[in-house]
py3Dmol code that shows the C-alpha trace and the ligand (Angstrom):
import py3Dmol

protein = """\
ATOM      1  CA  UNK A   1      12.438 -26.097  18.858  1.00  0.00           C
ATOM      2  CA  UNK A   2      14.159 -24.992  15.288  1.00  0.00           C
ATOM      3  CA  UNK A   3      16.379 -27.468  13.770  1.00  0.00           C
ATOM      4  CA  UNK A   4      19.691 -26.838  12.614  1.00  0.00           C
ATOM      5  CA  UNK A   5      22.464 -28.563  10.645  1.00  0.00           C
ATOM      6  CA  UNK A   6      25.662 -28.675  11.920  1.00  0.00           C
ATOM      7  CA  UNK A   7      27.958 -29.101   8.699  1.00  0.00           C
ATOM      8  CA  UNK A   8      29.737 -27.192   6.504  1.00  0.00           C
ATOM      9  CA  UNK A   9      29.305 -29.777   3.579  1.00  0.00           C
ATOM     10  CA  UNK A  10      26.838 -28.406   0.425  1.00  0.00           C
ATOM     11  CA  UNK A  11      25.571 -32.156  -0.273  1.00  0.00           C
ATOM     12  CA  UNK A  12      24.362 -32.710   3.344  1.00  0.00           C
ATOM     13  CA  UNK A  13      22.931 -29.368   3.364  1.00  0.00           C
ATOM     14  CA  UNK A  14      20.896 -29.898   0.312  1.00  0.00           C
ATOM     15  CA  UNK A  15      19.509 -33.141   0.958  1.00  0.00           C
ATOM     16  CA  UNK A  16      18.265 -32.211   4.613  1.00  0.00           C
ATOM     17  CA  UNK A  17      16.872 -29.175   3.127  1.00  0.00           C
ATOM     18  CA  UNK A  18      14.656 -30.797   0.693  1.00  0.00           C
ATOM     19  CA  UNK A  19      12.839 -31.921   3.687  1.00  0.00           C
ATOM     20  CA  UNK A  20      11.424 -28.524   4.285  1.00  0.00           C
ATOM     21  CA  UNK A  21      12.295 -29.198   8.217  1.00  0.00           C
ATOM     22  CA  UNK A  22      16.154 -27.213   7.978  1.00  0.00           C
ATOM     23  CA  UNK A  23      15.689 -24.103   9.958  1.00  0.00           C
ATOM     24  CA  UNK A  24      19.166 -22.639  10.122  1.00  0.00           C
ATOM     25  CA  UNK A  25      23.035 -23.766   9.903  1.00  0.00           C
ATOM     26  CA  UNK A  26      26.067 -24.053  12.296  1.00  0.00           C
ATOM     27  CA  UNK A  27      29.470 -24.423  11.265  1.00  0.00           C
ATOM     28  CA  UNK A  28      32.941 -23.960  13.286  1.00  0.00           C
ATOM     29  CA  UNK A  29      36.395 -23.675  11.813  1.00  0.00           C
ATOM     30  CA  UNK A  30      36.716 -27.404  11.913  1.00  0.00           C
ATOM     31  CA  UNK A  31      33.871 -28.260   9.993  1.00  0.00           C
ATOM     32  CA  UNK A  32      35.115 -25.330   7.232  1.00  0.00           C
ATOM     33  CA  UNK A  33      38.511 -26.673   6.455  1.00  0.00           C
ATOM     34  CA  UNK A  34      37.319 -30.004   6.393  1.00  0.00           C
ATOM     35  CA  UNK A  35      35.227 -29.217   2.719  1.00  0.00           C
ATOM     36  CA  UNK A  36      38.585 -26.959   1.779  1.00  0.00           C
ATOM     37  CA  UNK A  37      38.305 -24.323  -0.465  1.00  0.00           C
ATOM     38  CA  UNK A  38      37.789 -20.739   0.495  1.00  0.00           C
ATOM     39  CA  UNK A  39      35.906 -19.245   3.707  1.00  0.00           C
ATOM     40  CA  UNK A  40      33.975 -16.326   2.555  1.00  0.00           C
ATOM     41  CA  UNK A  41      32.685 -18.738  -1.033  1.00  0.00           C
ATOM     42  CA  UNK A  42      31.730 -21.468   1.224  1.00  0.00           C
ATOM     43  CA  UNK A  43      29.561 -19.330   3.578  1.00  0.00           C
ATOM     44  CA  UNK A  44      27.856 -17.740   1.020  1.00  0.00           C
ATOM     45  CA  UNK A  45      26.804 -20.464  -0.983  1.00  0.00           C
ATOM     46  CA  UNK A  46      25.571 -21.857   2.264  1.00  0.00           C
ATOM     47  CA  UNK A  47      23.218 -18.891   2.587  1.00  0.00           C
ATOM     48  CA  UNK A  48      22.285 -18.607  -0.493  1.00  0.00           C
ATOM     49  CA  UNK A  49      20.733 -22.318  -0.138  1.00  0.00           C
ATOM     50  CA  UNK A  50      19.050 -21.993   3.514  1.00  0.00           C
ATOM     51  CA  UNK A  51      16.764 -19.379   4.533  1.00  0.00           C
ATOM     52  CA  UNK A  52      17.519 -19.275   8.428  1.00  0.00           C
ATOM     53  CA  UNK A  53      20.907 -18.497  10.059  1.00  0.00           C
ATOM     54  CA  UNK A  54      24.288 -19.336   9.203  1.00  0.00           C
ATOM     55  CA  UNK A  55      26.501 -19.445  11.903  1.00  0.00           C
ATOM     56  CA  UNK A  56      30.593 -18.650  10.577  1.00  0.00           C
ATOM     57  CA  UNK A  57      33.074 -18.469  13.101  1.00  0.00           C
ATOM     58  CA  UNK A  58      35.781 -15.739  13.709  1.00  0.00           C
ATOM     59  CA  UNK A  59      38.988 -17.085  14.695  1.00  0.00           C
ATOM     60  CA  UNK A  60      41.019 -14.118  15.849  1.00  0.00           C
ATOM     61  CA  UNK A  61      41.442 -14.294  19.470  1.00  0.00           C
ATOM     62  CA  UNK A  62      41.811 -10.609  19.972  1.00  0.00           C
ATOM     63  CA  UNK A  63      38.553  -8.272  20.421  1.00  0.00           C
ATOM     64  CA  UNK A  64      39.678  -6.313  17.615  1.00  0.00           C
ATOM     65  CA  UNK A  65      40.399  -8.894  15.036  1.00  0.00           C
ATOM     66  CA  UNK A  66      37.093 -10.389  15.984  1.00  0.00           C
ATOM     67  CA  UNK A  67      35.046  -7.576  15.940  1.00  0.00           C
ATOM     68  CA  UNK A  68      36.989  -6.609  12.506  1.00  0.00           C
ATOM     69  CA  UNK A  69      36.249 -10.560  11.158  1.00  0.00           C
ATOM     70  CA  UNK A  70      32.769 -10.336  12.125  1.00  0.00           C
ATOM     71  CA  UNK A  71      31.637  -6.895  10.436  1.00  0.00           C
ATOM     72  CA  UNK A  72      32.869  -8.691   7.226  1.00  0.00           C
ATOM     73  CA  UNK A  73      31.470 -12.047   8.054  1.00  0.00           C
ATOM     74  CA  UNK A  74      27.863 -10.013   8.647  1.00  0.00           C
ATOM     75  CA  UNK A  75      28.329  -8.257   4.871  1.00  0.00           C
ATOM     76  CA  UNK A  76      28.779 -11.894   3.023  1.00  0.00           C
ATOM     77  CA  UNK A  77      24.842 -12.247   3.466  1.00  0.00           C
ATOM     78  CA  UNK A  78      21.600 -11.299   5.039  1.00  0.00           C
ATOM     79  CA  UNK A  79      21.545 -14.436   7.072  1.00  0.00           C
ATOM     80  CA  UNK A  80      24.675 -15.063   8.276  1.00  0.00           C
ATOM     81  CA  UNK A  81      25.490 -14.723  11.971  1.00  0.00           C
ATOM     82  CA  UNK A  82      29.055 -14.435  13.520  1.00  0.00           C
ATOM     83  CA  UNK A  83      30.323 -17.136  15.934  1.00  0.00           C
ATOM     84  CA  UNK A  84      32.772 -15.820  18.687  1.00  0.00           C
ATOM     85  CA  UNK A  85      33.829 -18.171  21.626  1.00  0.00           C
ATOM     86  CA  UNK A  86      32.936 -17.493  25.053  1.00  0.00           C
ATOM     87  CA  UNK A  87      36.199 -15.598  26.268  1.00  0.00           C
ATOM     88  CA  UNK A  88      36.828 -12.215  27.737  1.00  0.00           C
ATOM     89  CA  UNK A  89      37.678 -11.206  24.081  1.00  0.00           C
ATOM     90  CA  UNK A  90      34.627 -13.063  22.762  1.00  0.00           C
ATOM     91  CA  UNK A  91      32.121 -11.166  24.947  1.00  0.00           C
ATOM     92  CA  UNK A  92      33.523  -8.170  24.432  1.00  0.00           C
ATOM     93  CA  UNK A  93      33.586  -8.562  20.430  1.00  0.00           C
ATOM     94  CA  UNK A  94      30.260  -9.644  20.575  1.00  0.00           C
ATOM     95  CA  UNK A  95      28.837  -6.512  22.754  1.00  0.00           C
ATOM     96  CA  UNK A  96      30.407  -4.333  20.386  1.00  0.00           C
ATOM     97  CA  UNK A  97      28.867  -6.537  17.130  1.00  0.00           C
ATOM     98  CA  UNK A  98      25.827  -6.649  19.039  1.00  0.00           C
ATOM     99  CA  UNK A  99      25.345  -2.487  19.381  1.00  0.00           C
ATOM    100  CA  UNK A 100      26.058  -2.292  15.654  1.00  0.00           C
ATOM    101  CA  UNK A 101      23.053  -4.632  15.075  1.00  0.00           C
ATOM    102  CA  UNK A 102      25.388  -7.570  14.071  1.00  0.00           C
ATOM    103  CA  UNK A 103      23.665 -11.267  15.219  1.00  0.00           C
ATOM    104  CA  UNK A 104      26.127 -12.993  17.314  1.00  0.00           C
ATOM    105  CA  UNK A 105      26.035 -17.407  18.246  1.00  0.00           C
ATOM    106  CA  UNK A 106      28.620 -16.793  21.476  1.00  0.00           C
ATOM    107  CA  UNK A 107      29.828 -20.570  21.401  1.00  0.00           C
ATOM    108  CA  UNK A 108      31.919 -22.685  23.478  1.00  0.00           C
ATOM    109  CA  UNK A 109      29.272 -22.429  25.895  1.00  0.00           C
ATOM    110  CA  UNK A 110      29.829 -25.187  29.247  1.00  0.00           C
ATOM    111  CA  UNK A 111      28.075 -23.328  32.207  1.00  0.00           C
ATOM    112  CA  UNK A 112      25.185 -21.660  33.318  1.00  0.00           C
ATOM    113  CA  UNK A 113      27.746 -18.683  34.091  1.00  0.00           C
ATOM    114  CA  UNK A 114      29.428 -18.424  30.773  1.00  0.00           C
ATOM    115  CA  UNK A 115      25.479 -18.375  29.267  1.00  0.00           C
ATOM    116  CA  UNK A 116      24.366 -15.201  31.353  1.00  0.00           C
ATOM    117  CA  UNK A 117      27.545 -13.374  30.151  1.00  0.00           C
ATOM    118  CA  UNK A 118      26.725 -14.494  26.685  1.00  0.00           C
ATOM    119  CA  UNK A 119      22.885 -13.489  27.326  1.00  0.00           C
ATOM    120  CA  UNK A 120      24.308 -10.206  28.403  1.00  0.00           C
ATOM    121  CA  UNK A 121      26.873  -9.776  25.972  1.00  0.00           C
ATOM    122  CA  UNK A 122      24.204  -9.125  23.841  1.00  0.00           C
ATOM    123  CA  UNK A 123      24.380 -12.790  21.939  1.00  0.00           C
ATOM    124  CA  UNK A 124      21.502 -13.523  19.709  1.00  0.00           C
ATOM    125  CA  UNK A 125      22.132 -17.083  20.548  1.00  0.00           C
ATOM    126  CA  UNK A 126      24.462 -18.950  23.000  1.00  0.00           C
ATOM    127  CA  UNK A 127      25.713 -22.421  22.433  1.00  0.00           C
ATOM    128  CA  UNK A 128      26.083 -25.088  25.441  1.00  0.00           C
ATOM    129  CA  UNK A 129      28.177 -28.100  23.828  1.00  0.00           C
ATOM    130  CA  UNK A 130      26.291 -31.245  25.502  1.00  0.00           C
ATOM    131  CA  UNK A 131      27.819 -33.851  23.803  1.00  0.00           C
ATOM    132  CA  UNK A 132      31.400 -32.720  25.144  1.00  0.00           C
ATOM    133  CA  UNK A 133      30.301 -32.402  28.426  1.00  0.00           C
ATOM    134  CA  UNK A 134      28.862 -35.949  28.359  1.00  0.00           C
ATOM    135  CA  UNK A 135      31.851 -37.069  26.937  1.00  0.00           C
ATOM    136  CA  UNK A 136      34.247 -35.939  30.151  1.00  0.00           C
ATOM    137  CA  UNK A 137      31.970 -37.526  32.506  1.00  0.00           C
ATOM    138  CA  UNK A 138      29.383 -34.049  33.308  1.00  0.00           C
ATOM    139  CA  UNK A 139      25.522 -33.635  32.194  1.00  0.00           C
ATOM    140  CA  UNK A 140      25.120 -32.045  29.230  1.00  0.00           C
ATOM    141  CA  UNK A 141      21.471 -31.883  29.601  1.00  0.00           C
ATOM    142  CA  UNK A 142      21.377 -30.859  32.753  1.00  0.00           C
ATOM    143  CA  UNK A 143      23.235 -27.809  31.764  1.00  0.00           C
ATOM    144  CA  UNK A 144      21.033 -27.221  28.796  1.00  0.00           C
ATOM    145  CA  UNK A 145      17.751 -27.802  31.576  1.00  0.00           C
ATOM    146  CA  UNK A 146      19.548 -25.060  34.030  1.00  0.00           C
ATOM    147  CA  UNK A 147      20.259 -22.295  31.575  1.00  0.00           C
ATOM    148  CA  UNK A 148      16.699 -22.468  29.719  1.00  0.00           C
ATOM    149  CA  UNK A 149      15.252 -21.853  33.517  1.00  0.00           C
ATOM    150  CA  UNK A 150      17.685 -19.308  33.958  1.00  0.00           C
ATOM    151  CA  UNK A 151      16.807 -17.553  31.088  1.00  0.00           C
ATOM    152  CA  UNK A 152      13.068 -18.227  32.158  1.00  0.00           C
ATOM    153  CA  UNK A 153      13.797 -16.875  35.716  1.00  0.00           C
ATOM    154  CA  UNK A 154      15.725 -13.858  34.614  1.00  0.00           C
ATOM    155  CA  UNK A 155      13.577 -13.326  31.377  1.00  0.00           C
ATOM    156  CA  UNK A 156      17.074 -13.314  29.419  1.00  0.00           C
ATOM    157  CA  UNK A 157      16.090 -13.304  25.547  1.00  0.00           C
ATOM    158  CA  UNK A 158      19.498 -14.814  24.354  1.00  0.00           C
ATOM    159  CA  UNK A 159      18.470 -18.188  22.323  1.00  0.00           C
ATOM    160  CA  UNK A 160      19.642 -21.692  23.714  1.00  0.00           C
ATOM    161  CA  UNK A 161      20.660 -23.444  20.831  1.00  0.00           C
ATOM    162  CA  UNK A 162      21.865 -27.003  22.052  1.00  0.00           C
ATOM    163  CA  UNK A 163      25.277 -27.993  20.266  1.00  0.00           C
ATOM    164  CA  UNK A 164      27.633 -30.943  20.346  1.00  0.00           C
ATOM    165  CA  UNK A 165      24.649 -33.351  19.699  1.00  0.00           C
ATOM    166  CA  UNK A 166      25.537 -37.134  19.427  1.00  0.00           C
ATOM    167  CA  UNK A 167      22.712 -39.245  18.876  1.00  0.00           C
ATOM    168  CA  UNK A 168      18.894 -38.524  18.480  1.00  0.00           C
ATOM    169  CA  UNK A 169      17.949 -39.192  22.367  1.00  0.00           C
ATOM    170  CA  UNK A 170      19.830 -35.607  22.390  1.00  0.00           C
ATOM    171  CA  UNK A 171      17.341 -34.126  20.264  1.00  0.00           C
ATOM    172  CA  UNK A 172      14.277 -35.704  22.327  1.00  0.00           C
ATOM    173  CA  UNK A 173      15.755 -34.453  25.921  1.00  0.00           C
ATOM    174  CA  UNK A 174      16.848 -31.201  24.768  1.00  0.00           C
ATOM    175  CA  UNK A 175      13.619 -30.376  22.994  1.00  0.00           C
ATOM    176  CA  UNK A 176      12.142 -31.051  26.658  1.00  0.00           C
ATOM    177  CA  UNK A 177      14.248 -29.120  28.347  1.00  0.00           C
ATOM    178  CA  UNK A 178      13.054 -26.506  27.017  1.00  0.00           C
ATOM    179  CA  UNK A 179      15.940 -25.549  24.380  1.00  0.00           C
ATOM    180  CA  UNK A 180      15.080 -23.026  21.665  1.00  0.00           C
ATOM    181  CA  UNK A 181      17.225 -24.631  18.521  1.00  0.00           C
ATOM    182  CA  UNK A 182      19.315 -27.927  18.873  1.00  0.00           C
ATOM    183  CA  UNK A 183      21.989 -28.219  16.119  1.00  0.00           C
ATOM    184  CA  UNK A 184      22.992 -31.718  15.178  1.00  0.00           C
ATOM    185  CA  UNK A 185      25.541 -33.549  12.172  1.00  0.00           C
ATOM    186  CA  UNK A 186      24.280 -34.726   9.118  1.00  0.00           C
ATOM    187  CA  UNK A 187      23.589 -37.960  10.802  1.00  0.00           C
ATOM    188  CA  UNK A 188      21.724 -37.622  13.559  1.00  0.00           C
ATOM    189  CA  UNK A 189      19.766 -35.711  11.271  1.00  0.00           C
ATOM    190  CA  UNK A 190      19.122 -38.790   9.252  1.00  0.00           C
ATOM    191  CA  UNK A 191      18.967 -40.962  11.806  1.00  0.00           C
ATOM    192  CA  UNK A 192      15.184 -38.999  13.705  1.00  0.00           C
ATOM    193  CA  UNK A 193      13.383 -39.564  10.922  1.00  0.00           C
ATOM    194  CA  UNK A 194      14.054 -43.484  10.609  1.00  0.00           C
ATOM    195  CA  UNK A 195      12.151 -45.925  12.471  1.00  0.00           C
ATOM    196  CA  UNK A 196      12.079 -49.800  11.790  1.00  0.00           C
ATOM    197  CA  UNK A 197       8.167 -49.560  12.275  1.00  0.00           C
ATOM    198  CA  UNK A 198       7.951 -46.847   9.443  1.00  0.00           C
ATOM    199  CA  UNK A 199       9.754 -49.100   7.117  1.00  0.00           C
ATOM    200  CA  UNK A 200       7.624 -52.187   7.759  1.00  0.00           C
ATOM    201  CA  UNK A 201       4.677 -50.628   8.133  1.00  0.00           C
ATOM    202  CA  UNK A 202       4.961 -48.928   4.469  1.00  0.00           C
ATOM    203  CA  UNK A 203       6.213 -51.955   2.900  1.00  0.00           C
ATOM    204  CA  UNK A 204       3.125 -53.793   4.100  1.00  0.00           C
ATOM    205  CA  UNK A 205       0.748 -51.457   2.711  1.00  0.00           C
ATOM    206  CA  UNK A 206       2.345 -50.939  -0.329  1.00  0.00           C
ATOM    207  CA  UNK A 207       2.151 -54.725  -0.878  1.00  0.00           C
ATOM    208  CA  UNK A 208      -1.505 -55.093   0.011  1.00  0.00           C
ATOM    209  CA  UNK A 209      -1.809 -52.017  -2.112  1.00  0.00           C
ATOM    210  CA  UNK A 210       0.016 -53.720  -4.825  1.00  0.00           C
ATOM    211  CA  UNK A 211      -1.429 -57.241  -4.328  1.00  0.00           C
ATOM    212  CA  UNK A 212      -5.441 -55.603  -4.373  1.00  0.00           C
ATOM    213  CA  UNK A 213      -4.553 -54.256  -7.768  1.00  0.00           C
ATOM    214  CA  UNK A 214      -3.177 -57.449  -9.381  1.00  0.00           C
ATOM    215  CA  UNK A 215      -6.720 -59.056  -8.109  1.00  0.00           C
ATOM    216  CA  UNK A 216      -8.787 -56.283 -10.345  1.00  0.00           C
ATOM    217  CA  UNK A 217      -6.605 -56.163 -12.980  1.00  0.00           C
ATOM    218  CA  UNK A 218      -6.568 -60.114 -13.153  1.00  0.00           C
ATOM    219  CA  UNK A 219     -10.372 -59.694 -12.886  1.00  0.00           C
ATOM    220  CA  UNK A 220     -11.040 -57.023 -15.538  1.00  0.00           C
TER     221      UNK A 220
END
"""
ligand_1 = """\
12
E4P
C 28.194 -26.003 17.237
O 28.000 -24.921 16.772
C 29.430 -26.787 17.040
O 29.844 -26.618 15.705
C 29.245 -28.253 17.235
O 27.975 -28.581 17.701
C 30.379 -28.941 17.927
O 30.083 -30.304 18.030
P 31.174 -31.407 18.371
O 31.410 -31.394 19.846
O 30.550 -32.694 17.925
O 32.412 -31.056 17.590
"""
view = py3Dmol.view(width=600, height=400)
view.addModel(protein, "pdb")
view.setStyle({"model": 0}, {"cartoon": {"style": "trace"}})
view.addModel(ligand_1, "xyz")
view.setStyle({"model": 1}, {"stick": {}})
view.zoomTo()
view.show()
């Protein structure tokens, strides 16, 4: 399963990508104006410091304007990918951007349904939002289980990429159900790679370490 940042902000980008573990990037209109400045700037500088994907967002709700944002989007770099939502003017945008060889992440994504008109839509990757299914009461990871074995079933190459991620027992379940990419904020990110037994374990050794060294120094 590829990892992928869900941010728009250059500082958390950075950081998680000095990990070497940052396979792509998702951001949505909300995320955008929340860092300010312009659009087009922000997306490129974004792609300019990750190798993988870069997902920007159209937010036209016509099939035109969409289809007009996205050929744009898809000239701002080599790996950006447009995000359209998972309307009737979404799907259609994205079948169009799709025969022209554009990538498209069809978002907005809360049923098996919507994900096998994405899939044949022509999306490069479809987007089920767990965490805001979970948060009116439905299973999010049921519904990313049930479109990764539809997609088995009806050998559907459309990516899952798990979105909406909460808390890092997302990341575990999803990754288990089978989910190509799971896209989570800055920190969740942070939060899978700490574990109290790390710390303590490390400090321990670095103090016997540290202590065994004192003892031949001392005895030199
Ligand atoms: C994915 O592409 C979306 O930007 C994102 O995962 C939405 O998450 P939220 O429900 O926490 O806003």
């Amino acid at each position: 399963m590829l990892l992928f940042l869900d941010t728009a902000n250059i500082n958390e980008i950075k950081e998680i990508n000095q990990w070497g573990v940052l396979n792509g990037i998702t951001t949505n209109p909300s995320l955008v104006v929340k860092e300010g400045g312009d659009f087009k700037s922000l997306v490129k500088e974004i792609c300019s410091i990750v190798k993988g994907p870069v997902s920007a967002e159209v937010v036209s709700t016509e099939t035109e304007g969409m289809v007009k944002e996205g050929r744009d989007i898809a000239t701002w770099a080599e790996n950006v990918m447009v995000k359209c939502p998972l309307t009737p003017a979404g799907l259609a945008a994205t079948s169009i951007l799709n025969s022209e060889g554009i990538k498209v992440n069809v978002t907005l994504c809360f049923s098996v349904n919507q994900a096998i008109l994405a899939a044949r839509a022509g999306a490069t990757f479809v987007s089920p939002f767990l965490g805001r299914l979970d948060d009116i009461n439905e299973d999010g990871i049921r519904l990313i289980e049930d479109i990764v074995e539809v997609f088995r079933i009806h050998d559907l190459k459309t990516k899952v990429l798990a979105a909406s991620i909460r808390h890092p027992v997302h990341i575990t379940k999803v990754a288990l159900a089978g989910a190509d990419i799971a896209t989570m904020p800055y920190k969740v990110f942070k939060q899978l790679v700490h574990h109290p037994l790390t710390d303590a374990g490390l400090q321990a050794f670095l103090a016997d370490w540290n202590k065994a060294k004192v003892a031949v120094s001392s005895k030199a």
